[in-house]
Structure formats: structure tokens, C-alpha cells
C-alpha positions in Angstrom: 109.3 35.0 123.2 109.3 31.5 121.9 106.2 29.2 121.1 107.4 25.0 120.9 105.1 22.1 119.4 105.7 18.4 120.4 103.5 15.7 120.7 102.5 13.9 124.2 104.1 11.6 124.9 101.7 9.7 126.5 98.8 10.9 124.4 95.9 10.3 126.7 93.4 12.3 125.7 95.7 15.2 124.8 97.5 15.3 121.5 99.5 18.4 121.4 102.6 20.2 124.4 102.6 23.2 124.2 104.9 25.3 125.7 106.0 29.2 125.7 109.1 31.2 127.2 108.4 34.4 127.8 109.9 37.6 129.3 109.3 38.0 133.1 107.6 41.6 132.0 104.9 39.5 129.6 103.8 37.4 132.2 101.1 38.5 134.6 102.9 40.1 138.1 106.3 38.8 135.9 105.8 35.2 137.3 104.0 32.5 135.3 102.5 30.7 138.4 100.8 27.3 138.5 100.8 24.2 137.0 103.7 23.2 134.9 104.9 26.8 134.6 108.5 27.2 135.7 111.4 29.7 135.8 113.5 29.0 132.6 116.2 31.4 132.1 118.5 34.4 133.5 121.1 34.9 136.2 121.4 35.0 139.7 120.0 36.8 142.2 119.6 40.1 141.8 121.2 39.8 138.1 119.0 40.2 134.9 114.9 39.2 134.9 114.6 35.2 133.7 112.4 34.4 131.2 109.9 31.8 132.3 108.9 29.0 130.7 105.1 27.4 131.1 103.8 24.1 129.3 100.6 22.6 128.8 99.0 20.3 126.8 95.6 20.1 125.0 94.0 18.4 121.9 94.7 21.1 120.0 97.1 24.2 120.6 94.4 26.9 121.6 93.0 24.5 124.2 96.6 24.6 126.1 97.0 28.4 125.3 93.8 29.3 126.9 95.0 26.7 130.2 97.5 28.5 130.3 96.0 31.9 129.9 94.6 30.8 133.4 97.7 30.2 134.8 99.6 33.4 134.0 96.7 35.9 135.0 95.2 36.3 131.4 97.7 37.7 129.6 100.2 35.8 127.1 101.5 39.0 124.8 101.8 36.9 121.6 102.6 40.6 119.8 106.4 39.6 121.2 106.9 35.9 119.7 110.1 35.7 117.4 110.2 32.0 117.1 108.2 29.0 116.6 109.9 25.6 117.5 108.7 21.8 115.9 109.3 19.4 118.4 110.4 15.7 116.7 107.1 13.2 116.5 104.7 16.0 116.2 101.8 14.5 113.5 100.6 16.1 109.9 97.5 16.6 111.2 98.9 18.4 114.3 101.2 20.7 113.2 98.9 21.8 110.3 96.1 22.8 112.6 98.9 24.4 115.0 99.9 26.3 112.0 96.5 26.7 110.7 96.2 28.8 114.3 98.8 30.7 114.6 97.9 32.2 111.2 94.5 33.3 112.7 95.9 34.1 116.2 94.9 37.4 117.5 98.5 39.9 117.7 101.1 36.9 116.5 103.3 38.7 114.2 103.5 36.3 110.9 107.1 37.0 110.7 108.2 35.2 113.7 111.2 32.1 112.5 110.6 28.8 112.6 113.2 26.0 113.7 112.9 22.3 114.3 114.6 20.2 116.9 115.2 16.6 117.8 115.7 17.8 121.9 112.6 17.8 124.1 110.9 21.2 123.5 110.4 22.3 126.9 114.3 21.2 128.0 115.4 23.3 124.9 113.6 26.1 126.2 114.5 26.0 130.0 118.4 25.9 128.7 120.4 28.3 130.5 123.0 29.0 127.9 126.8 29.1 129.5 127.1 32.5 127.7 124.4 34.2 129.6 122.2 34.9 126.2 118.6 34.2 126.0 117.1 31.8 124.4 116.6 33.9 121.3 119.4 36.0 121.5 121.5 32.6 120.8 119.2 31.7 118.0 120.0 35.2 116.3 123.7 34.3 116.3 123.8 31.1 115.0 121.8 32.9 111.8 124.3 35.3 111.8 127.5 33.4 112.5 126.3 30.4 109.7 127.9 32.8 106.6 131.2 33.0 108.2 130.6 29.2 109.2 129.1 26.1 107.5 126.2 27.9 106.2 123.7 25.2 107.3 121.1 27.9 109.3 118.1 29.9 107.7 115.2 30.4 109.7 112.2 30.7 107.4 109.2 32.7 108.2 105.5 32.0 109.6 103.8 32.8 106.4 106.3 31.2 104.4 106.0 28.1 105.6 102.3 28.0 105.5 102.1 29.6 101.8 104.3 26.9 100.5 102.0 24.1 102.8 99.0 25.9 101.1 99.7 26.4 98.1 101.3 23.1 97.7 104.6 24.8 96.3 107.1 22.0 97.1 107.9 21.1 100.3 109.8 22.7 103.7 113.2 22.7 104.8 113.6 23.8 108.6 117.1 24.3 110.3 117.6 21.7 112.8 118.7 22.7 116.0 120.1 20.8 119.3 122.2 20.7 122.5 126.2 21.2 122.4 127.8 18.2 123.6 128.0 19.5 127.2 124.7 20.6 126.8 125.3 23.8 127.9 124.6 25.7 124.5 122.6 25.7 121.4 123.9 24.4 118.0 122.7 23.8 114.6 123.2 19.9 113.5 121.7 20.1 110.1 117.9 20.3 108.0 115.0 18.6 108.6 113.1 17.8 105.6 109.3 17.5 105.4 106.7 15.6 103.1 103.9 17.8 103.7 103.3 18.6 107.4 105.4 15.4 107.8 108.8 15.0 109.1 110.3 12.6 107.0 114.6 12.7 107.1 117.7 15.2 108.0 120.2 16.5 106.7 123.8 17.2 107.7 125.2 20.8 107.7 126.9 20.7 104.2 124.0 19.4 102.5 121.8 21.6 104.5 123.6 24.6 102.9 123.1 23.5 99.5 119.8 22.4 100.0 119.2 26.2 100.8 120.5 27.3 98.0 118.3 25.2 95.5 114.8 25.6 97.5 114.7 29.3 98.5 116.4 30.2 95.1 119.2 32.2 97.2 121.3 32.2 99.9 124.3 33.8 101.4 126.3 30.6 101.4 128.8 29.4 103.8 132.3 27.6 104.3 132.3 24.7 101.5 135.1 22.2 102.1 136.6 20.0 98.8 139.6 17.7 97.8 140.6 17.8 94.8 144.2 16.2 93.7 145.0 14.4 97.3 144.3 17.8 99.1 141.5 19.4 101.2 140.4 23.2 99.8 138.4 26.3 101.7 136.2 27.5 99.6 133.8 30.6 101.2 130.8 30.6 99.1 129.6 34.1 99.2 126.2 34.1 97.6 124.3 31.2 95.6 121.4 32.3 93.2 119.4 29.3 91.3 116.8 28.9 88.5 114.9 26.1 88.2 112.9 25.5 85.2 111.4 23.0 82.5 113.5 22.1 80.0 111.3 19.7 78.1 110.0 16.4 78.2 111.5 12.8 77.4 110.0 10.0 75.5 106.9 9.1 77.8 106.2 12.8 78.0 107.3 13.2 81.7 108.8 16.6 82.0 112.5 17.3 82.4 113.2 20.1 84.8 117.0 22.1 84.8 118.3 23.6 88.2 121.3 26.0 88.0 123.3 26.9 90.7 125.5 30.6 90.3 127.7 30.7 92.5 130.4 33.4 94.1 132.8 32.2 96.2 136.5 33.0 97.5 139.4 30.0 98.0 140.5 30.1 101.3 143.9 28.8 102.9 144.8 26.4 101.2 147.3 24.2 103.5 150.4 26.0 102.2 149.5 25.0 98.8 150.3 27.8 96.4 147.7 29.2 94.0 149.0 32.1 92.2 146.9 35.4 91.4 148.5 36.6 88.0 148.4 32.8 86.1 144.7 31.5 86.8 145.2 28.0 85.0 145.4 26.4 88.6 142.7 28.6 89.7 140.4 27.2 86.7 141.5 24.1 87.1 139.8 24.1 91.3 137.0 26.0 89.7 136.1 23.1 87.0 136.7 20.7 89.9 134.5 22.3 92.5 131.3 22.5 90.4 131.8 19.4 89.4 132.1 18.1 93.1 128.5 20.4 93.7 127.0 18.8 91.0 128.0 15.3 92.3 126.3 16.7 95.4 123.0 18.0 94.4 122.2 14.7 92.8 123.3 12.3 95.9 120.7 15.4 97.5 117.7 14.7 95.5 118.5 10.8 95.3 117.9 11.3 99.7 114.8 13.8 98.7 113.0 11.3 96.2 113.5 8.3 99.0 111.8 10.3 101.5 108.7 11.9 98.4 109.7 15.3 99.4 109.9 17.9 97.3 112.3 19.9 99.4 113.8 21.4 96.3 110.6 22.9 95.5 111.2 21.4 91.6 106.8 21.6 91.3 107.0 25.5 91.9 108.6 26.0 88.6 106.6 23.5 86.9 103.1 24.1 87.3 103.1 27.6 85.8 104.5 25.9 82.7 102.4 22.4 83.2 99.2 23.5 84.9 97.4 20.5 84.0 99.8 18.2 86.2 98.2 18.6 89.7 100.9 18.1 93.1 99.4 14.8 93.7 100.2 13.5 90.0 103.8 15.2 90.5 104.3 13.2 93.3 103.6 10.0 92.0 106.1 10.7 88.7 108.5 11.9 91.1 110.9 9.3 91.5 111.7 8.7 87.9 111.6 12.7 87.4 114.9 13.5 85.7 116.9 16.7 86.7 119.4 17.9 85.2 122.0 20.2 87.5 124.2 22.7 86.5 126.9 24.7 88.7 128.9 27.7 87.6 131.3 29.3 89.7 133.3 32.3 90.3 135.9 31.3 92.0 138.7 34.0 93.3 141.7 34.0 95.6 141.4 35.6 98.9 144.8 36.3 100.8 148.2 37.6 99.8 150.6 36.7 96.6 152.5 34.0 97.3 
């Protein structure tokens, strides 16, 4: 079951879509009749159950919900829902009091993953996927394929959006998701970055990755490509694990914060280029160059970050146990001129045969 927020389009006197896919068994008589409810997913006849998908809108998201609840015979089983979608557009104010309600909605499992897209919400959701998965099922294997891939998907949960919303603990990263180019398929284009409850850039895969990396404080890492010397390297980044702390204050008193990034990771094929396993000077020498290149990275990162006042990195979680008199709102406004200091250390091995 999937839940997806986007604004109308036409506003009117509704400011929120709302719309839900869910299991022919969870809807009432297993067809979600009426209205703007419509068969989303599944085979052909006399193949597998589809899903059904049913949209509504409403000034606030429990005005649709309970529309709909009319149109489906009463029951929406919200015990089932394993992901929440952010349509593009949708306001502050409207996603926090979404959120706000889905953290106080009777039987929705706080766990569920949340994903953002730039595709209309309800299209995303009707998509018949040319593989024959579900909706979700497609979802689950872009998380699990991104290690052995560009690393660019982690679905965050419910409650850990909200807390860090709440408890103004930086700010959230969401994996972007859209349509394959024949639009026949689901595929993950990058981050979208937030300032608040407000959407304010994207990210591409790479960057996405790394982004990871630095505001969850770990992550399984993906496939990092370099050049270094004239020639493009593989490197599979098998785990990243960051702290992020205060390391003092410069001349005006403004603190300065540290982030290091540990990193294990494997060099891939290289392009026939020979990197032995008993001499490890060459080996070094990639090593040096890679963090180097990550460093480079992380700072054209947070030069993006400052530009759009998010705190994506989450930089203010480590700082206010050591500076609690420096609310979020004053953090903010030093923000642009707050210097950070990145460090990257890798261990970097060769993966393959002796050559």
C-alpha cells in the first residue's frame, strides 16, 4: 500500500491530492468504486489481483481520506502502507500538517519509507511496471540494487523524518524517484533536498550517495566513479561511517564544525590498467587521489546546500549539544559563512585477480 501528497493543481478551495494504491483485498468488495478511484495495477484477465488506485482532494489530508472512506465502503486498512510519496509543489504548511497526521493516524505503521518524486503522483502510482512488479515491490529493488549500483537510494522512515522536522535536527534528504525513459519503469534520478518542510533543490545520483553518507552518519555506499592520471577508476565503496563535530571557533566566535568521512571501498576494473596486489605504492597513490577527489566533492555539496539554507548535512545536530545557547534560527542565519572543514580517509583494496 502506498499513500502520495501533491498539491492541486488548480487549488480551488482544496489544497491537498491525495491519493492511495491499495491491494484489491483492502478495498471494500476488492474494488475501490466511485469517484476518481480507478484500477491501477496487475495483469490480465484472470492473471494476479490489481491494486487500485483512488484520489481525492481536500483542504487537508483527513478531509480526502474520509471522501474516500465513502467511496471504498469504509474501510482503507492503513495497518498495510509501506510508503509515503511527496509529490513536487506540495507547500511547508501542507506537508507538515500531512505529516503531522499521519503521525496521529489511527493503525499507520510509523515505519512506512518515504520517497519524493517530480512525476504526477497519481500517474506514478497507476504505472504498470513492464516487469510485472508492484508498485512497491519495484521500490524494494531499487533500495536493494543501489549498493551494487550508484548508491543514490535510501528511503528514510516516517518517524524519522518528522523527529528531525521536530526537533529541528538539520534538515531532510528524500530519494528522488521518476519514470524510465520509456516510461515503463521506475528509476531513482537523484535527492531532493529540503529547507524545512520545503523543497528547495536536487541532487544527482553521485552526490546523492555522498550526501547520504554525511547526513545519516552511515551508509552502505555504492559504485563511485574517478579519474585520476588521464584514466577513469571503479571504485565500490562498501560502507561510509562519519563524525561530525565542533572543532572550535574562529575569530568572530562563529563555530567551526569538522566532518570525517571513513571509508571502505574495493577498486574495480580498471580499463586494463594494471594495479599490482604485492607492491601497494600505486594502490596508495589512487587512494591519496580518491579522498582527495571526495573532499573536492563534499565542499562543491555544501557550497549547493548553503545556496538553497538547508542543512541537509545535518551540521546543527552535532552542534547544539556542544553550543546550546545558539538556537536553529540563529544557525541558520551564520550559515553561509559557517566554515567546515572535511576530511576523507579511505581503505582502498584491489578486488579481482593478479595481474
Amino acid at each position: 500500500m502506498a499513500l502520495g501528497l501533491e498539491p492541486v493543481k488548480d487549488r480551488d478551495d482544496k489544497d491537498i491530492s491525495v491519493t492511495i494504491m491499495m491491494p484489491p483485498t483492502r478495498a471494500a468488495g476488492g474494488r475501490a468504486g466511485g469517484g476518481q478511484g480507478e484500477e491501477g495495477q496487475g495483469g490480465a484477465e484472470g492473471g494476479p489481483q490489481k491494486a487500485f488506485v483512488v484520489e481525492e482532494k481536500g483542504l487537508f489530508l483527513e478531509d480526502a481520506v474520509e471522501e474516500m472512506r465513502s467511496k471504498v465502503g469504509g474501510i482503507i486498512d492503513f495497518s498495510a502502507l509501506e510508503f509515503l510519496v511527496i509529490g513536487n509543489g506540495l507547500g511547508p504548511d501542507d506537508l507538515w500538517r500531512s505529516l503531522n497526521t499521519v503521525l496521529f493516524f489511527r493503525h499507520i505503521p510509523l515505519a512506512s519509507l518515504v520517497l519524493a518524486t517530480e512525476e504526477d503522483v497519481g500517474k506514478l502510482m497507476r504505472l504498470s511496471p513492464a516487469s510485472g512488479k508492484t508498485f512497491s515491490e519495484v521500490l524494494s529493488g531499487l533500495q536493494a540494487q543501489s549498493r551494487q549500483g550508484l548508491g543514490n537510494v535510501y528511503f528514510p522512515m516516517t518517524w524519522k523524518v518528522m523527529s528531525i522536522i521536530r526537533n529541528e535536527a538539520g534538515d531532510i534528504v528524500l530519494p528522488l524517484m521518476g519514470l524510465t525513459e520509456k516510461g515503463d519503469g521506475l528509476e531513482a534520478i537523484g535527492t531532493a533536498v529540503y529547507d524545512g518542510a520545503r523543497r528547495a533543490g536536487r541532487l544527482g545520483p553521485t552526490d546523492s550517495m555522498l550526501l547520504y553518507g554525511i547526513a545519516w552518519r552511515k551508509h552502505l555506499g555504492g559504485t563511485y566513479i574517478m579519474r585520476h592520471a588521464g584514466r577513469e577508476f571503479s571504485v565500490r565503496i562498501i560502507s561510509m561511517k562519519t563524525k561530525v563535530s565542533v572543532t572550535g571557533t574562529n575569530v568572530g566566535g562563529m563555530p567551526r564544525i569538522g566532518v570525517k568521512l571513513s571509508v571502505a571501498a574495493r577498486l574495480l576494473d580498471s580499463g586494463g590498467y594494471r594495479v599490482s596486489i604485492a607492491d601497494r605504492s600505486q594502490l596508495n597513490e589512487l587512494k591519496a587521489a580518491a579522498e582527495r577527489d571526495l573532499e573536492n566533492r563534499l565542499r562543491e555539496i555544501l557550497v549547493k546546500l548553503k545556496e538553497w539554507n538547508s542543512d541537509a548535512m545535518r551540521l546543527y545536530h552535532a552542534l547544539r549539544p556542544k553550543m546550546p545557547s545558539i538556537s536553529y534560527d540563529e544557525f541558520k542565519r551564520m550559515y553561509p559563512e559557517l566554515e567546515v572543514d572535511f576530511e576523507v580517509s579511505m581503505d582502498l583494496r584491489r578486488a579481482g585477480l593478479l595481474r
